[in-house]
Each structure stands twice: as structure tokens, then as C-alpha cells.
NUTORFI-536996 format. One record per residue: residue in one letter; x, y, z of N, C-alpha, C in turn. Coordinates in nm, 2 decimals, decimal comma, m for minus. Layout:
BEGIN
+---+--------+--------+--------+--------+--------+--------+--------+--------+--------+
| r |    n_u |    n_v |    n_w |   ca_u |   ca_v |   ca_w |    c_u |    c_v |    c_w |
+---+--------+--------+--------+--------+--------+--------+--------+--------+--------+
| A |      X |      Y |      Z |      X |      Y |      Z |      X |      Y |      Z |
...
+---+--------+--------+--------+--------+--------+--------+--------+--------+--------+
END
This chain:
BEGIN
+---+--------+--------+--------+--------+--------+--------+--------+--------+--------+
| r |    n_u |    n_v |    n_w |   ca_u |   ca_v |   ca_w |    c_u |    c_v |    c_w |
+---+--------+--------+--------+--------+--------+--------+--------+--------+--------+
| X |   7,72 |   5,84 |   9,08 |   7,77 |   5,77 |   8,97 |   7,68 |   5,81 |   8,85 |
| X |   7,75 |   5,84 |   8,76 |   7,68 |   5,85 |   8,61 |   7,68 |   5,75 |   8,54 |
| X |   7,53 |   5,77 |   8,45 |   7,54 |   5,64 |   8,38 |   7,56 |   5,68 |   8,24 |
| X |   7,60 |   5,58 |   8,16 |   7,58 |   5,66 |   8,03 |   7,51 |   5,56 |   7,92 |
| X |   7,40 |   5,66 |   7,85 |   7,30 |   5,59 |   7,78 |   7,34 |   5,59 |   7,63 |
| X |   7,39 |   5,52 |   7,54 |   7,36 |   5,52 |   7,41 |   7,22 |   5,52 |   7,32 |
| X |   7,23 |   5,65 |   7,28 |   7,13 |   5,63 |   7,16 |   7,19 |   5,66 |   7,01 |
| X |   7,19 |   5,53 |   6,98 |   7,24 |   5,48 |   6,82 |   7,13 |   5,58 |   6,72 |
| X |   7,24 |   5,67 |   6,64 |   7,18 |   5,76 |   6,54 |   7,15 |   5,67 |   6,42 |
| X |   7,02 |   5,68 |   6,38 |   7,00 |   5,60 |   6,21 |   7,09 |   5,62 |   6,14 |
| X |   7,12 |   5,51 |   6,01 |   7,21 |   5,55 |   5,97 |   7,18 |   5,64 |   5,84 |
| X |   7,26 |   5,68 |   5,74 |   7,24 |   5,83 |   5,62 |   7,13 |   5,73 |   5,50 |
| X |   7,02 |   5,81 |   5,50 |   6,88 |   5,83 |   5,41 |   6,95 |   5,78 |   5,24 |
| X |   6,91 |   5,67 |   5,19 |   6,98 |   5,61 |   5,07 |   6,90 |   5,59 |   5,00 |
| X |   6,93 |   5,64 |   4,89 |   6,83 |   5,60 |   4,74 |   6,89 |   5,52 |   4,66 |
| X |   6,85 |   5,45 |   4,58 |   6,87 |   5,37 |   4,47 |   6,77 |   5,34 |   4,40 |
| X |   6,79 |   5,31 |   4,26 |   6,68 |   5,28 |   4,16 |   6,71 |   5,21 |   4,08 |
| X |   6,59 |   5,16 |   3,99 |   6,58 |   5,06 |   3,90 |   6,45 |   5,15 |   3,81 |
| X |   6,48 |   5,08 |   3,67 |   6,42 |   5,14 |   3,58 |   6,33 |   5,00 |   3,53 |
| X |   6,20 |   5,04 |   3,39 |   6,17 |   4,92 |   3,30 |   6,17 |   5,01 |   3,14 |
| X |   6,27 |   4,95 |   3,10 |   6,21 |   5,09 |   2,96 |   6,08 |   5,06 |   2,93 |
| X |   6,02 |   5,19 |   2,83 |   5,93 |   5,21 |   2,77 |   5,95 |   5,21 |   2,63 |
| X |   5,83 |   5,13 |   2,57 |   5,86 |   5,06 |   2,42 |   5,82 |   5,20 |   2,37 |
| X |   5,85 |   5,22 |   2,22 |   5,81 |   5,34 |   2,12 |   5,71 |   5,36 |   2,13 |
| X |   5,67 |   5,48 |   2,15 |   5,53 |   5,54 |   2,17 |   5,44 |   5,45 |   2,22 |
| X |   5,44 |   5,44 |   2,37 |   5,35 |   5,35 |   2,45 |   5,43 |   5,41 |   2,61 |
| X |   5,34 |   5,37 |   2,68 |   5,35 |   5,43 |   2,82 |   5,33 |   5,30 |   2,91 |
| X |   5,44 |   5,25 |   2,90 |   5,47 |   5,07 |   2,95 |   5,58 |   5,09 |   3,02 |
| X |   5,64 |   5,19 |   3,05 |   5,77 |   5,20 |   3,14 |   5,77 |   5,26 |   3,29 |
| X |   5,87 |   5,20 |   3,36 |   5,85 |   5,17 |   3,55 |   5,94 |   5,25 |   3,55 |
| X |   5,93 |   5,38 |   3,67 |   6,10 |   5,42 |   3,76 |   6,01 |   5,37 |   3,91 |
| X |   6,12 |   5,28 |   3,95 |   6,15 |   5,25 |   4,13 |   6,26 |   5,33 |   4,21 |
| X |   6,19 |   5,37 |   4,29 |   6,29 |   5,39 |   4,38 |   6,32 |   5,30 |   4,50 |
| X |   6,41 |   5,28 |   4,57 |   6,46 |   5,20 |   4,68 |   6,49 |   5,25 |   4,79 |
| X |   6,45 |   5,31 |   4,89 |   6,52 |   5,35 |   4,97 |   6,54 |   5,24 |   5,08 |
| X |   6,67 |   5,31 |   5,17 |   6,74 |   5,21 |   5,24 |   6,78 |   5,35 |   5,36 |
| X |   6,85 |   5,27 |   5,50 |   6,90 |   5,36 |   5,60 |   6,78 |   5,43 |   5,61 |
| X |   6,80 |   5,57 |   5,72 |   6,71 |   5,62 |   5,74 |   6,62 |   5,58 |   5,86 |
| X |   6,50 |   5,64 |   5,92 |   6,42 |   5,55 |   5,96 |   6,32 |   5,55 |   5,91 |
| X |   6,24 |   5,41 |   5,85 |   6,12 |   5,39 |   5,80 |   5,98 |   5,43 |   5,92 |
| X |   5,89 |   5,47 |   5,85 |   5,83 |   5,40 |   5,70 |   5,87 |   5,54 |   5,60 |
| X |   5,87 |   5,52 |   5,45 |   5,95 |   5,64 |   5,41 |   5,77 |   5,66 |   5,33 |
| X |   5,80 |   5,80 |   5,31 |   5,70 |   5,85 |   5,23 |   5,73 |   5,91 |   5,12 |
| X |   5,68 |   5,89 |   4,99 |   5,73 |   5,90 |   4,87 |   5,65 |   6,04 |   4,77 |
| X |   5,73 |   6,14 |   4,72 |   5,60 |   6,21 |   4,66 |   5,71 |   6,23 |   4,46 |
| X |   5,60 |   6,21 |   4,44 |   5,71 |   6,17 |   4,30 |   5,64 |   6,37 |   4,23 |
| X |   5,70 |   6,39 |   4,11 |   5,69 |   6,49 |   4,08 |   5,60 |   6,48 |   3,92 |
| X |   5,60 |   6,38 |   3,91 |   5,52 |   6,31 |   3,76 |   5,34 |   6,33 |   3,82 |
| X |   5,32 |   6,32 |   3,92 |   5,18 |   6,31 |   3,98 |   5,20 |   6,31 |   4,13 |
| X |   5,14 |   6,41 |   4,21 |   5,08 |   6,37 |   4,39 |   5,01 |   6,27 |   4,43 |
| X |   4,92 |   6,20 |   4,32 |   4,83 |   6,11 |   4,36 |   4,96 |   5,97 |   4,36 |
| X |   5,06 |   5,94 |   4,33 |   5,12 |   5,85 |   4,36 |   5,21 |   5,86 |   4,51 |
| X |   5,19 |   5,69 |   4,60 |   5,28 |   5,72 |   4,74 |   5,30 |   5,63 |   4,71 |
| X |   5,36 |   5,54 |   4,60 |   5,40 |   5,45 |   4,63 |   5,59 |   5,42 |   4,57 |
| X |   5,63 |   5,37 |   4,59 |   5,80 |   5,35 |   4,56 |   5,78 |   5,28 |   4,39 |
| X |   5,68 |   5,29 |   4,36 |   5,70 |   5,26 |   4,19 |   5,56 |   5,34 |   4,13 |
| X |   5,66 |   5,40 |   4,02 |   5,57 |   5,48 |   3,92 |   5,57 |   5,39 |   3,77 |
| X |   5,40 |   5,36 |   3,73 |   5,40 |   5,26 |   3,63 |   5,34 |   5,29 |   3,52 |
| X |   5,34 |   5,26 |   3,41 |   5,27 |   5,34 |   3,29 |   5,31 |   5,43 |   3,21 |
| X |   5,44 |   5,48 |   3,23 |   5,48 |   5,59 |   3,21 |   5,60 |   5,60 |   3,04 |
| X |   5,60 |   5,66 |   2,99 |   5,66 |   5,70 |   2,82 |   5,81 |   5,71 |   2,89 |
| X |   5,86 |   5,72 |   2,77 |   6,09 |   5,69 |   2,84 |   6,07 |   5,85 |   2,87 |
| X |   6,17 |   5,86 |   2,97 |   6,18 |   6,04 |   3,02 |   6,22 |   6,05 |   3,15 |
| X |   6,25 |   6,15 |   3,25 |   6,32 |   6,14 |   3,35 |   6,16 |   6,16 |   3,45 |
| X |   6,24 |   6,09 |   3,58 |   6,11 |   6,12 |   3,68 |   6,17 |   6,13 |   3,82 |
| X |   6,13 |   6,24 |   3,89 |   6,21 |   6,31 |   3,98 |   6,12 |   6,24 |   4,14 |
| X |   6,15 |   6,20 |   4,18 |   6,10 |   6,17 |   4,37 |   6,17 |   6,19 |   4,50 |
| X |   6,10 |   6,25 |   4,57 |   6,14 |   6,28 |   4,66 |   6,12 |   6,16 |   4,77 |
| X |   6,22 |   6,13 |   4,88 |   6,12 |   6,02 |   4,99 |   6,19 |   6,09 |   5,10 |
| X |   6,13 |   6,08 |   5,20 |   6,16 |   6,11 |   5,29 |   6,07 |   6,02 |   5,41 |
| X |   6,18 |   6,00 |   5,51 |   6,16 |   5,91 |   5,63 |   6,11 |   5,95 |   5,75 |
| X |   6,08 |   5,87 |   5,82 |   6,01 |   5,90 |   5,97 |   6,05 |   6,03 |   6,05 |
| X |   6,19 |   6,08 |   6,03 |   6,19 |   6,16 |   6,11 |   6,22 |   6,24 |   6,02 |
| X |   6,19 |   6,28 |   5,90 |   6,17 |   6,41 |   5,80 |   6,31 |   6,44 |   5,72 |
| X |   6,39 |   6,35 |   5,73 |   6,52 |   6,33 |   5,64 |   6,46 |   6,29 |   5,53 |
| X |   6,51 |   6,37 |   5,43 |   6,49 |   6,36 |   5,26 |   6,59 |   6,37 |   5,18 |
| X |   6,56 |   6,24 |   5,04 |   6,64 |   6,26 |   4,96 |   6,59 |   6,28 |   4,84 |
| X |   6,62 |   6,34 |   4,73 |   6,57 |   6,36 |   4,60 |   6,65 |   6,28 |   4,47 |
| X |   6,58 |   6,20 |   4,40 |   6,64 |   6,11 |   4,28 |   6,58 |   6,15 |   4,18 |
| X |   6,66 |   6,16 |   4,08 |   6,52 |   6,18 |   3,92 |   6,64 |   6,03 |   3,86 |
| X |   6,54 |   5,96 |   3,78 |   6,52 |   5,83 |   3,77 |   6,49 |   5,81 |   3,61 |
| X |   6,61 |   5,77 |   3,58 |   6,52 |   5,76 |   3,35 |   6,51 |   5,64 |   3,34 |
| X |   6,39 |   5,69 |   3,27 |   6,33 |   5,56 |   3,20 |   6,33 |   5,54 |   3,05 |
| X |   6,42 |   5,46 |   3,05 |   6,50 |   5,43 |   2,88 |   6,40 |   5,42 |   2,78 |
| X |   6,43 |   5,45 |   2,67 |   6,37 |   5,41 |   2,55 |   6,41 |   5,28 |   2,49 |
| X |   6,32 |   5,16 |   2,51 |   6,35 |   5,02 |   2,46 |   6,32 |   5,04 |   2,28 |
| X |   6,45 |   5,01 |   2,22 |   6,42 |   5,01 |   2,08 |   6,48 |   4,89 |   2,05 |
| X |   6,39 |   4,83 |   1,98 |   6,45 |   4,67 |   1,92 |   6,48 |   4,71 |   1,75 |
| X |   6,56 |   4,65 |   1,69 |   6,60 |   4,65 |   1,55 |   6,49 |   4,64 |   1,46 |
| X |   6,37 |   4,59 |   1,49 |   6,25 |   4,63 |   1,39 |   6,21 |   4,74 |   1,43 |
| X |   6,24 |   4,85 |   1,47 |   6,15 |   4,95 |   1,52 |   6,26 |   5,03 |   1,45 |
| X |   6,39 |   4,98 |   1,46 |   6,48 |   5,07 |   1,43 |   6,44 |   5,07 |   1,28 |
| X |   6,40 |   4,95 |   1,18 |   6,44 |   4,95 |   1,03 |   6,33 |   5,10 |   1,00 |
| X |   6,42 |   5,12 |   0,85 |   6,33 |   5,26 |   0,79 |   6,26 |   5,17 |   0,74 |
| X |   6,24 |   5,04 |   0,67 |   6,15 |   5,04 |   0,58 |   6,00 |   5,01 |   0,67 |
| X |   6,02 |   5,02 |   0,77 |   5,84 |   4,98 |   0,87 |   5,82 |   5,15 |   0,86 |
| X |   5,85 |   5,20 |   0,87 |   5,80 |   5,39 |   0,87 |   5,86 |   5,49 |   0,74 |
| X |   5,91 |   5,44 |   0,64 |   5,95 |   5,49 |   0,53 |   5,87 |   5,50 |   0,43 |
| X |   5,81 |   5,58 |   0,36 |   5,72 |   5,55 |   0,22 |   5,84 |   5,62 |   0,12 |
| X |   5,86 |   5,63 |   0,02 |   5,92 |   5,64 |  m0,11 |   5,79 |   5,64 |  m0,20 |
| X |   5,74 |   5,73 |  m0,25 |   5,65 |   5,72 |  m0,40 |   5,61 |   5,87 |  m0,48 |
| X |   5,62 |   5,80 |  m0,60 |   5,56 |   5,72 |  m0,67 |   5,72 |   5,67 |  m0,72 |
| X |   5,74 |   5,52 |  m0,76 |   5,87 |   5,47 |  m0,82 |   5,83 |   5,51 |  m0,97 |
| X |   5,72 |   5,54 |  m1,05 |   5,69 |   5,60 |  m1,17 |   5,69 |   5,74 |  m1,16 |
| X |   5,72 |   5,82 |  m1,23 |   5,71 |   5,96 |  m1,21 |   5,73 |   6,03 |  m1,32 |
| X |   5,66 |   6,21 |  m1,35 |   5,74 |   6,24 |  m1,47 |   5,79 |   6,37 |  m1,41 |
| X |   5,79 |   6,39 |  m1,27 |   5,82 |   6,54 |  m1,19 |   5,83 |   6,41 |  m1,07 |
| X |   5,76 |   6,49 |  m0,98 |   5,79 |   6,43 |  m0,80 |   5,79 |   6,35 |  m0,77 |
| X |   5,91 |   6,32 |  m0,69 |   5,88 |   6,21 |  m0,58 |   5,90 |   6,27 |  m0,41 |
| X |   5,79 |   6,14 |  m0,34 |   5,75 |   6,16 |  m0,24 |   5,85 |   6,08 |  m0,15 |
| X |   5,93 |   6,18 |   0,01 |   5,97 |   6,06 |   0,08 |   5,89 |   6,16 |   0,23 |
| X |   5,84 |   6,02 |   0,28 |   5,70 |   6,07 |   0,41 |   5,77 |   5,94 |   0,55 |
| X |   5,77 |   5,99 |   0,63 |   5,77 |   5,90 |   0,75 |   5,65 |   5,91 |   0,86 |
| X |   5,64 |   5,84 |   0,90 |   5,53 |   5,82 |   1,02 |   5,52 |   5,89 |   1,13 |
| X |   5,68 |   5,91 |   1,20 |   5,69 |   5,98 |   1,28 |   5,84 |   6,05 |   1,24 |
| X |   5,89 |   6,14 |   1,30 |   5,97 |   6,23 |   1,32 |   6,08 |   6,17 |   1,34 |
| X |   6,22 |   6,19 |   1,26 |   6,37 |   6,14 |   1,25 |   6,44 |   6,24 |   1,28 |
| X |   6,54 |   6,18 |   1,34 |   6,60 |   6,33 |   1,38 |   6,74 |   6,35 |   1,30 |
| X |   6,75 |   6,24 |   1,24 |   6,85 |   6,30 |   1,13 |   6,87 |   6,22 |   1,04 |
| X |   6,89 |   6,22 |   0,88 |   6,80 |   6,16 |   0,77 |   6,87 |   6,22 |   0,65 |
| X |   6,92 |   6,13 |   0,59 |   6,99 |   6,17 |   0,45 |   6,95 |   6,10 |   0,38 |
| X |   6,93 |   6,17 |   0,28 |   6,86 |   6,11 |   0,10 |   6,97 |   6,16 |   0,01 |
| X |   6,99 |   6,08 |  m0,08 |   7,06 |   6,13 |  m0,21 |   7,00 |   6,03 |  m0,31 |
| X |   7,02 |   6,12 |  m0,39 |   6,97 |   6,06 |  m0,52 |   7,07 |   6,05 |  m0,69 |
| X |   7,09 |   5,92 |  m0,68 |   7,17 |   5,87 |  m0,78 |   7,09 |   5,84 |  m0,90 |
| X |   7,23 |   5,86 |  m1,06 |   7,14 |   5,83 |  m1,20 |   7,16 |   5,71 |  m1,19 |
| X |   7,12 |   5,62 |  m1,35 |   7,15 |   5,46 |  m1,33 |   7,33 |   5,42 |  m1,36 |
| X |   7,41 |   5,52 |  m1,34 |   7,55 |   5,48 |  m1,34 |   7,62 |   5,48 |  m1,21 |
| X |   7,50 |   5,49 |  m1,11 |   7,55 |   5,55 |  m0,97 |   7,60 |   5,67 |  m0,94 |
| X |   7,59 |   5,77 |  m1,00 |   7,67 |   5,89 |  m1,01 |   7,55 |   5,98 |  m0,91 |
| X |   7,64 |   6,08 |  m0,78 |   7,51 |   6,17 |  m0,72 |   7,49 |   6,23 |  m0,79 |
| X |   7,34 |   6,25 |  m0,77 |   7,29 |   6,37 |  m0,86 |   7,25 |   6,47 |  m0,74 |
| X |   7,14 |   6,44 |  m0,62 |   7,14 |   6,53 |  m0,53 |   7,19 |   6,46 |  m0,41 |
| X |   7,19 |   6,52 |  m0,30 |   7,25 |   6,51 |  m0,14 |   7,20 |   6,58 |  m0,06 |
| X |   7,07 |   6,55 |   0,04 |   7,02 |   6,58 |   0,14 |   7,04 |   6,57 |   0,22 |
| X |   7,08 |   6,64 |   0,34 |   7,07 |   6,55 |   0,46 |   6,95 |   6,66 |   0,56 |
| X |   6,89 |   6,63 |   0,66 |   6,75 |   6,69 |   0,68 |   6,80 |   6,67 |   0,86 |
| X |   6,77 |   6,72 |   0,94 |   6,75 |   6,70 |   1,08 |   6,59 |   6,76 |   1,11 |
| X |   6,56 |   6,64 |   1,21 |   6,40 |   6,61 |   1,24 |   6,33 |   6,64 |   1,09 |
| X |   6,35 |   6,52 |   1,06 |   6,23 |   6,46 |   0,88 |   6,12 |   6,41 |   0,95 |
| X |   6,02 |   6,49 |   0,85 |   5,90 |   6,39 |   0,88 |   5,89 |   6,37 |   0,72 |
| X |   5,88 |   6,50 |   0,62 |   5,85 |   6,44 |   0,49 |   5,89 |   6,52 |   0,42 |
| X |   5,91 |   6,49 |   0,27 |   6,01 |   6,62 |   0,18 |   5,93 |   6,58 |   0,05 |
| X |   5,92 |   6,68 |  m0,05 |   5,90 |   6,64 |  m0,19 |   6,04 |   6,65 |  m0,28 |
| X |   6,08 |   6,61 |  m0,37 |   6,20 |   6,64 |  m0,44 |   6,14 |   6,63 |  m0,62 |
| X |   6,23 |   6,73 |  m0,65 |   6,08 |   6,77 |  m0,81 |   6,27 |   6,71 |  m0,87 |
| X |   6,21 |   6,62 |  m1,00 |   6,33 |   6,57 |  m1,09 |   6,28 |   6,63 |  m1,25 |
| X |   6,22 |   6,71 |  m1,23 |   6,16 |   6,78 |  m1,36 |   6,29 |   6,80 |  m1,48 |
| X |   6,40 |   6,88 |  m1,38 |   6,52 |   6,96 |  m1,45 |   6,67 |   6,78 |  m1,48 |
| X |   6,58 |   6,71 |  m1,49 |   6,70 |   6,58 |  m1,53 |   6,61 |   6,50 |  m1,61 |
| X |   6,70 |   6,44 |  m1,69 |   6,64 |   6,40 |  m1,80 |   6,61 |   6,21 |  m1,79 |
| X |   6,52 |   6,18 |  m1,87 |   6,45 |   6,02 |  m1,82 |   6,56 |   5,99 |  m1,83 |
| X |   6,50 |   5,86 |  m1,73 |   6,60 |   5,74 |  m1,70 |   6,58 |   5,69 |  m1,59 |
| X |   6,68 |   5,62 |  m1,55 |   6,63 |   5,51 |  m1,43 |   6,75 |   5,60 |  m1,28 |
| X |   6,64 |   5,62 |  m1,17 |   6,76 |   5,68 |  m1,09 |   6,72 |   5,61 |  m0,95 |
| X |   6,76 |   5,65 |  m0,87 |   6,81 |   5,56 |  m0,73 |   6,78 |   5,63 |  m0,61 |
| X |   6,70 |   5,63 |  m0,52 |   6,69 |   5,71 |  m0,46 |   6,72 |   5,65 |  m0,27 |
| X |   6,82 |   5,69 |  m0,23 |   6,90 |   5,62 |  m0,12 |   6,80 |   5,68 |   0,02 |
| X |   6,81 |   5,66 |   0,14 |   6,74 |   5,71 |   0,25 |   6,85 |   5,59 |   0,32 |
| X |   6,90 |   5,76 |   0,43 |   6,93 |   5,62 |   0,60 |   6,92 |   5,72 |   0,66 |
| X |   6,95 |   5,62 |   0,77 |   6,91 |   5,74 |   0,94 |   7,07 |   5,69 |   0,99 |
| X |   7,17 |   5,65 |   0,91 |   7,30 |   5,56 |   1,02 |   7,29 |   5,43 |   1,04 |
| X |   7,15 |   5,42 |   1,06 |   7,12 |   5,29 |   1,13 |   7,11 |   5,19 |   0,98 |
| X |   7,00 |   5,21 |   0,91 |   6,95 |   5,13 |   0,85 |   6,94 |   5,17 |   0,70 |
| X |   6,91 |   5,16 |   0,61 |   6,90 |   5,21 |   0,47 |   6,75 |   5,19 |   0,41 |
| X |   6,71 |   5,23 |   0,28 |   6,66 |   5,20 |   0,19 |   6,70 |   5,28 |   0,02 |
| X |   6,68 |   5,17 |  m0,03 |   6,69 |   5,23 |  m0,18 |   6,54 |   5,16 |  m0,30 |
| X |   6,50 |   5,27 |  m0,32 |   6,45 |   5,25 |  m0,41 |   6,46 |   5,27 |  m0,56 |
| X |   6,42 |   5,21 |  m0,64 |   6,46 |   5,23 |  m0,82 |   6,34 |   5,34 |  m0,84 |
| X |   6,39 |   5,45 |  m0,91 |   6,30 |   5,52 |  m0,94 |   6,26 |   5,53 |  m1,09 |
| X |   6,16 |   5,52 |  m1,19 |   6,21 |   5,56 |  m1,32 |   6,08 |   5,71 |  m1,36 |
| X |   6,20 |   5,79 |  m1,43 |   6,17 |   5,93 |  m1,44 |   6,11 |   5,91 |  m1,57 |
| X |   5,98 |   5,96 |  m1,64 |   5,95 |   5,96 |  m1,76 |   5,90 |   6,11 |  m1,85 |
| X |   5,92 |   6,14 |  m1,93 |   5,81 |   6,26 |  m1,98 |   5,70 |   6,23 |  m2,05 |
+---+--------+--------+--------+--------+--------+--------+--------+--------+--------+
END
């Protein structure tokens, strides 16, 4: 008589993740991974650093992060894991990173940002509202604009990113 023995196969090696975004320029952001199925204990090698074994990578800037895990009996799976950019509406306004100067001027004015936009239109109106110039710039950090060739008066100088605006009064003098 034969006997017959079941040996129940683990079941298929499963990843899943969770993220924590990372605030603007700071390295406050989490990728987790989860593994499930398989047979434990799993071993984790993330691609951001070797020195991390553990199922959460912490500290880290918004960006993608790739891990491998692999389980007791050498079944592997590979995840890359983003970690969002948390942007709140004050981070978003231009006027916290925007400078506009000088509002007096008898030639240039200055528009300077803090950090890098990646796309950014200025125009510049007389005091009847009428354009006079139309910029639009991809990745602005800062521009001079010379008003030498227009004659005094009071002009307007717009900035947005889509998101948000600013206008300043400018007055042109000789």
C-alpha cells in the first residue's frame, strides 16, 4: 500500500507598499515595503544603501527607491517605491520665493527666485494695462529685464508659475 504525503507549496512572494512624502527640500520621507506569501523571514536589500535590512527606508528626499526582498527559500521580488513630494499651498505661493526689485528704477529690473521653477511667465504691462513684454522662461531661477527703450511711467510687472501670481507696480524714471 502506498501512502500519499502532501507537501503544501508556499504560496506566490507579494509586495506591497506604502509611502510618507518628503516635505521641500528636506529628507523626511519613508518608502515601506510589505511583503506577504512566500516563506519568511524575508531579507531586504534596498538599492538607495546596503547598509539598510530593514522593510522601511527613513530620511529620505521625494524620488523613487527600488528593493529587492527575498524569502527563505530564495524567491525574490523587486519593487521601486515613490516617495511623493508633499507640497502645501504656502510653499506653493511665489510671493515666499519671489523677489521683484527695484519698484524704483531708471533702466533694470530684477526678478530672482530662491530655488529653480520650472516654468514661469512674466509680462510686463504700461499703466493702461496694455503688454508691453511677454516672457515665458522654463527652469527660472533669475532674469534682468532692462526698460531703458520705454518711456517713464508707471508699469506692472506680472509673474506666475499657473499656480499662483504676483504683481508688482513698477515706476520707471529718467
Amino acid at each position: 500500500m502506498t501512502k500519499s504525503i502532501y507537501l503544501p507549496e508556499p504560496t506566490e512572494l507579494i509586495l506591497s507598499s506604502q509611502q510618507i512624502p518628503a516635505n521641500v527640500n528636506t529628507n523626511n520621507g519613508s518608502a515601506i515595503v510589505v511583503a506577504g506569501g512566500g516563506t519568511p523571514p524575508y531579507t531586504y536589500f534596498w538599492d538607495y544603501s546596503s547598509e539598510i535590512k530593514s522593510n522601511m527606508l527613513s530620511n529620505v528626499p521625494a524620488g523613487n527607491y527600488g528593493v529587492k526582498v527575498v524569502d527563505k527559500n530564495g524567491c525574490e521580488k523587486y519593487i521601486i517605491i515613490t516617495v511623493e513630494l508633499k507640497v502645501n499651498s504656502e510653499e506653493l505661493n511665489l510671493h515666499n520665493f519671489i523677489q521683484i526689485y527695484p519698484t524704483i528704477t531708471s533702466d533694470e529690473l530684477k526678478v530672482l527666485s530662491d530655488h529653480t521653477i520650472q516654468k514661469l511667465t512674466v509680462n510686463i504691462r504700461n499703466s493702461f494695462g496694455q503688454l508691453i513684454e511677454l516672457h515665458n522662461f522654463m527652469f527660472f531661477n533669475q532674469h534682468s529685464f532692462s526698460l531703458r527703450n520705454y518711456p517713464e511711467g508707471v508699469y506692472y510687472i506680472l509673474v506666475s508659475d499657473g499656480k499662483s501670481n504676483i504683481t508688482k507696480k513698477i515706476v520707471l524714471y529718467r
